[in-house]
C-alpha positions, -999 to 999 in steps of 0.1 A, spaced: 153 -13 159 186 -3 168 188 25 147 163 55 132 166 42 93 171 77 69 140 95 54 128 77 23 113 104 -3 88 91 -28 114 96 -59 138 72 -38 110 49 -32 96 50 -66 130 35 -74 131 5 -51 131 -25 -69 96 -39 -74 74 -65 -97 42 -55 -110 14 -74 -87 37 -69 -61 53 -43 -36 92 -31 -26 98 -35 5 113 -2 24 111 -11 64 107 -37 83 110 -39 124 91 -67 136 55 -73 134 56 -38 115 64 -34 75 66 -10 52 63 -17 16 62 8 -16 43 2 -52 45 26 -77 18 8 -100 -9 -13 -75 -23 -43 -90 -63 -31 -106 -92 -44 -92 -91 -68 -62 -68 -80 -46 -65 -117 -25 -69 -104 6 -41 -103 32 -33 -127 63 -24 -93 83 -43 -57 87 -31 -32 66 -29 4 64 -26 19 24 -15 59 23 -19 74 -11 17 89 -24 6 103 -57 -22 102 -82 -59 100 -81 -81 62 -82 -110 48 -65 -106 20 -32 -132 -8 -34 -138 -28 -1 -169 -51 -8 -198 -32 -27 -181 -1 -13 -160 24 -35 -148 55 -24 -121 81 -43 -86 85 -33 -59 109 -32 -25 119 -26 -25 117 14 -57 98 22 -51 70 41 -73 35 43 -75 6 58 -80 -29 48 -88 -56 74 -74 -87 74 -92 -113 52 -110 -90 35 -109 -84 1 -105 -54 -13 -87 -33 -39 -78 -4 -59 -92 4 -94 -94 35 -122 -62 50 -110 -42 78 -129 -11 68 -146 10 85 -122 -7 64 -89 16 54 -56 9 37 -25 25 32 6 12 -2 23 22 -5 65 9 -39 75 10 -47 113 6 -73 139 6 -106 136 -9 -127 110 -45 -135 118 
């Protein structure tokens, strides 16, 4: 990347465009991207072709991986391996998510 992109606060990013199911993208530099969803899809999800990193913006909901299910909040940060399914599920109505996947599809 050429150039440091501006900050991105969450009310900016809770207006990037978007399809439920589905996330905005907000950066992308190579084998990085950055992607925003204001509403996450509930209860698994297919799992993904790349690792993935999940930081909580807002709200309050539980992250399943497997049998496992732990709660979440603004802040917390998870991870979700490639090829594993996984997911997030009971969330409050005001529930973000930034999503950072990385490296190269496995």
């Amino acid at each position: 990347m050429d150039k440091t992109p501006a900050p991105i606060s969450l009310a900016a990013a809770r207006g990037l465009p978007w399809q439920p199911g589905r996330s905005a993208e907000a950066f992308i530099d190579g084998d990085l991207e950055i992607r925003f969803t204001p509403r996450p899809t509930n209860g698994p999800q297919v799992p993904h072709q790349r690792d993935e990193f999940y930081i909580v913006a807002a709200g309050t909901g539980h992250y399943r991986v497997d049998d496992r299910v732990t709660s979440v909040g603004p802040g917390d940060l998870v991870f979700a391996a490639a090829h594993v399914a996984h997911g997030f599920e009971d969330f409050s109505e005001d529930f973000a998510i930034w999503i950072v996947f990385y490296g190269p599809v496995k």
